[in-house]
N, C-alpha and C positions, 0 to 999 in steps of 0.2 A: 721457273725460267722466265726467261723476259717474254714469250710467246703467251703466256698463261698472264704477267702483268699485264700486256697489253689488251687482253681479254678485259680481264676485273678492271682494267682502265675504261675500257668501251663501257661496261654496265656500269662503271660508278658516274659515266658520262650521260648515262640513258637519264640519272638520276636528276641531273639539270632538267631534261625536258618536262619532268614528270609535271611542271607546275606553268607550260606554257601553252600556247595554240596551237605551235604545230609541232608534232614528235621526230620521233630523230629520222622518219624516212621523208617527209615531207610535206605530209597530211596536216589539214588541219583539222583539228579536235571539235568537233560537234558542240553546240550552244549546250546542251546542258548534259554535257561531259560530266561522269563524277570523279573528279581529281582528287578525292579525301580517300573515297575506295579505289580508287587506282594505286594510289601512293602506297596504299596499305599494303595490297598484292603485291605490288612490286617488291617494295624491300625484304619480302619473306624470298622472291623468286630470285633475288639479287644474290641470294646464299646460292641459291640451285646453280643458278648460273656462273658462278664463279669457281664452283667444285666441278663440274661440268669442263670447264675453261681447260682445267688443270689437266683433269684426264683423256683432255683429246689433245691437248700438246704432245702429250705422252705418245698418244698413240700414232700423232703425226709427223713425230720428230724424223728428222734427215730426209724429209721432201719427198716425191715421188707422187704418182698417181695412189686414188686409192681405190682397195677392190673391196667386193662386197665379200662378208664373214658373218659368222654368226655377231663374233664382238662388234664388226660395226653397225649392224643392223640392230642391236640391243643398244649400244652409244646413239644412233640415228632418231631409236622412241623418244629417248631423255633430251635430247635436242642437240642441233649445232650451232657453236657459237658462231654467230655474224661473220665474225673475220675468216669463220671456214667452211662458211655456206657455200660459197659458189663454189670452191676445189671439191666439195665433198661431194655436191649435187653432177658437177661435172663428171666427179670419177664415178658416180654410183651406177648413174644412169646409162653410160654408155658415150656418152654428148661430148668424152674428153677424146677418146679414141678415135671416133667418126673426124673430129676435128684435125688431131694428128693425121689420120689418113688422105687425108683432102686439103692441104696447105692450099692457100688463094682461091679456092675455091667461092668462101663467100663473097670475096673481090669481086671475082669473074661474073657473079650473080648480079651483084649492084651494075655493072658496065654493061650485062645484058642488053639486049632490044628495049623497047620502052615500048607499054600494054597502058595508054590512057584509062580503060576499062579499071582496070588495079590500082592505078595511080589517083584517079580518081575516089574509087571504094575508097583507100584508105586515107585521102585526107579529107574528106567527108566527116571522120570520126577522129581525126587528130583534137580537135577542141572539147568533143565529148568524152575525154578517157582521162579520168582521175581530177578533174577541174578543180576540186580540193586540196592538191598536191602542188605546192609551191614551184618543185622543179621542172611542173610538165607545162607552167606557162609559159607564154609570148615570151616574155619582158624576163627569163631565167638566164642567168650565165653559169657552164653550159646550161641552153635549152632542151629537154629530154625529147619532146616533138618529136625533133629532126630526128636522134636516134633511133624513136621509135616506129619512123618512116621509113627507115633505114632496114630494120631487123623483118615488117612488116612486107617491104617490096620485095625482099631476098629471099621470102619466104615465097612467097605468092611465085615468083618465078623459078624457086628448085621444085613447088607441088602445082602446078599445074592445075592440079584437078581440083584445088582446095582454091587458089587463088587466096582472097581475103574473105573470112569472114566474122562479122559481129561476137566479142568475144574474146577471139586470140589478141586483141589490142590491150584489153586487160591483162591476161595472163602474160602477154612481152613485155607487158611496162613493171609489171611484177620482176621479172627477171631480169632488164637491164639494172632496177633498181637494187637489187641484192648482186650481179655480176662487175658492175659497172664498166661492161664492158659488150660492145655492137658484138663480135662475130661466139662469143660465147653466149650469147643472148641467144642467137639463131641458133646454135647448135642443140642448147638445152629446148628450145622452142620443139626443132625439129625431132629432140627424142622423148618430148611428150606426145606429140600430135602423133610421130607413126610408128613408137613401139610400146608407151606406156599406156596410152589412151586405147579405147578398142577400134581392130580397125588393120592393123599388123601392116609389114611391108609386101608390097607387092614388087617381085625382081627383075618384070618385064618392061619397068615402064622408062623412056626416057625421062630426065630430069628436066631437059627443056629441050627448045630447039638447037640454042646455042651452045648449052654446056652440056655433055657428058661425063659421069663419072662412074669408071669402073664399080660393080660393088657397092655401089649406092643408087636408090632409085626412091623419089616419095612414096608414100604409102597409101591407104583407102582414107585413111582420116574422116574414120567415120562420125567422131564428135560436130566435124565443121564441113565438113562436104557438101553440096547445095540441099543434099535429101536427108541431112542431119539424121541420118538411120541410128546411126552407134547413139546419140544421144538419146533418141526416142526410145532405143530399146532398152538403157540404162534407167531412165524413168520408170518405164515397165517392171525392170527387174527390180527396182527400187521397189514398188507396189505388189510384185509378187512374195518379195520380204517381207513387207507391212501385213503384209494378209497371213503368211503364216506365225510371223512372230507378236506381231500388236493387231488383232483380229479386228477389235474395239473401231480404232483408229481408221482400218481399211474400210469398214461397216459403216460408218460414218461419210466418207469421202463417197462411197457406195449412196448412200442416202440422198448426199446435198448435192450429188452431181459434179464434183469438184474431179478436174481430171489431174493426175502427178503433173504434168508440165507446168500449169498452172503455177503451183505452187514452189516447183523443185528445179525448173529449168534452168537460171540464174544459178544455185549450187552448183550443177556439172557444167554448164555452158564457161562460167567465168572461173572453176574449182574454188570455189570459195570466195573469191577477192571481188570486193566492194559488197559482200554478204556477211563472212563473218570480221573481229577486228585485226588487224594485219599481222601480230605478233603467232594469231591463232594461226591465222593460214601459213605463216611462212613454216611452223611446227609441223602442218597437217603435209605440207608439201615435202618437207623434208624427206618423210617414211613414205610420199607419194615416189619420190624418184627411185627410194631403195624398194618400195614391197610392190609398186605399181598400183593400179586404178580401184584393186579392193577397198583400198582406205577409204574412198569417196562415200562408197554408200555406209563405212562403219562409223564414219562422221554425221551421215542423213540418221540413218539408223537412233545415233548415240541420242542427238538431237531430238526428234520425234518420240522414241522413249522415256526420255529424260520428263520430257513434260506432253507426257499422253495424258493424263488427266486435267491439264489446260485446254489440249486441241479438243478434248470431249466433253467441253464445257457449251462449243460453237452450236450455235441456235441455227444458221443459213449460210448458204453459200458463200457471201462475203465476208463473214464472221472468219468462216475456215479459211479460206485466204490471209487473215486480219493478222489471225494465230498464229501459220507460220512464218507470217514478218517477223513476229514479237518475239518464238523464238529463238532468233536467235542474236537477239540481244541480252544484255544485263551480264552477271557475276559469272554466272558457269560457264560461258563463252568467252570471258575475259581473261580468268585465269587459265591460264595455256595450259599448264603443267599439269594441272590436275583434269583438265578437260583432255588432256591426249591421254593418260594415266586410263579414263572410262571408255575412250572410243576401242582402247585394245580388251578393257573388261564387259563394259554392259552388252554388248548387240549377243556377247557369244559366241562362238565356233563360227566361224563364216570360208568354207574349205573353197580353195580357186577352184576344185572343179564344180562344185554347186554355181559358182557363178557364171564358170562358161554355160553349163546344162543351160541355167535360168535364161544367158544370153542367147543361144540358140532357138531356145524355144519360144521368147518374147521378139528375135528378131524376122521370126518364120512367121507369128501371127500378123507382126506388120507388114511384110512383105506381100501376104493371103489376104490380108485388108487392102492393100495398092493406098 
């Protein structure tokens, strides 16, 4: 059908970029990009993707929201194509709903009081967030900026308690950029920060001074909250995995003094983006909206296993730092398909309720540390 053309139309478009500087979202391609092995991956992915196309035309024919099934959570591993990321991301997570529920809402947010404090935070960091990214500069027509000041103040004044922090400016520019659109950006913002990320809603709280909305109230957001708790204790749980599954690895970190943040904060703080390369995250993020925050650490996990016997190569503290720069660069991280393929194979069983136990019990010792 012409939905499925327009698909294998977009990847056979991707196929122009493969030989230029900057790719088809914006980025520019690093000085010593391999574009002979890029090229190579691609055109094998280019079959995936185009069979792929077909069978979620199918599945998305005659319009409507979409809900979560087992078929689309098995269609969601193998990926979605671009032109039905943002509908599918939207319906997975909850982000379309919340939206239907709350018409002008985001309006009402933008026309709110004005908070200098917020205002300030986040143009602060408007020039530092993707500088690589042709559309986020000055001199863009549209300039993505303004949008992402946009999605960034609306945010800041429906959570209150989160206001702005270092971080969500990646993950929003991430998402304007596959939504291409302001008030679906916030929406999908809003239902990673307080239902997918740890941290849950809380039902008592006003949304601000000015707005109220029935039924809706922000959440603890505990990834970006000032006392970044939920993130601290993810790192932890992160560590308490490593120690039981890659013993070696934990022993090591143990040795040289290397604490998880150090090395792992950047992964959960930004979910991936400006860590791993964009085609990966936007895959990683896909299964992130439909299975939730598990996937983060089956990606640290995949990662860290994958190449345990490089990180236990590291002679000193800086060394192990060095490591988990490096990896996660090069082939295995480039090739999407096959690196999403291992993050549901290598880590192994990883049951949500082992991850609440782990997160209770690594967010209790923090809390007993002060």
């Amino acid at each position: 059908g012409p939905r499925a053309r327009g698909t294998s139309l977009w990847a056979a478009g991707l196929l122009l970029f493969l030989r230029r500087r900057i790719d088809p979202y914006g980025f520019e391609r690093p000085e010593d990009f391999d574009y002979a092995a890029y090229e190579e991956f691609f055109s094998a992915y280019l079959v995936v993707l185009t069979r792929r196309a077909i069978k979620w035309s199918k599945l998305l024919k005659g319009g409507g929201g979409v809900q979560k099934s087992m078929t689309v959570k098995r269609y969601i591993r193998k990926g979605i194509p671009l032109e039905h990321r943002a509908r599918v991301w939207m319906g997975v997570s909850g982000a379309q709903a919340q939206m239907d529920q709350n018409p002008g809402y985001y309006q009402r947010l933008l026309e709110g009081e004005r908070d200098d404090r917020l205002e300030e935070a986040i143009r602060t960091d408007m020039n530092r967030t993707f500088p690589d990214n042709v559309k986020f500069r000055k001199g863009a027509d549209p300039c993505l900026q303004r949008t992402l000041y946009n999605v960034l103040l609306a945010y800041g004044h429906h959570n209150r308690d989160v206001g702005y922090c270092q971080g969500m400016n990646f993950v929003a520019g991430y998402l304007i950029l596959m939504t291409d659109s302001e008030e679906e950006s916030f929406w999908l913002l809003d239902a990673l920060v307080g239902s997918i990320l740890p941290g849950g809603r809380q039902r008592t709280v006003t949304v601000s001074s000015t707005v109220t909305v029935p039924g809706l109230s922000p959440p603890r957001a505990d990834y970006y909250s000032p006392s970044m708790l939920g993130l601290k204790t993810d790192q932890e749980v992160l560590g308490e995995l490593v120690r039981t599954r890659l013993p070696a690895v934990a022993a090591l970190m143990d040795r040289h003094g290397v604490p998880w943040t150090l090395v792992v904060s950047r992964w959960f703080l930004c979910l991936f983006v400006d860590v791993l390369p964009v085609e990966t995250v936007l895959r990683i993020w896909d299964c992130l909206f439909s299975e939730g925050s598990k996937v983060i650490f089956r990606v640290a996990l995949t990662l860290i296993k994958r190449h345990q016997s490089f990180i236990l190569e590291a002679s000193s503290f800086t060394d192990v730092c060095e490591k988990f720069r490096e990896i996660t660069k090069g082939s295995f991280v480039t090739e999407c398909h096959t690196f999403m393929q291992k993050i549901f194979s290598e880590p192994g069983r990883l049951s949500a309720a082992r991850i609440a136990r782990l997160r209770e019990r690594c967010r209790a010792r923090l809390l007993a540390r002060g």
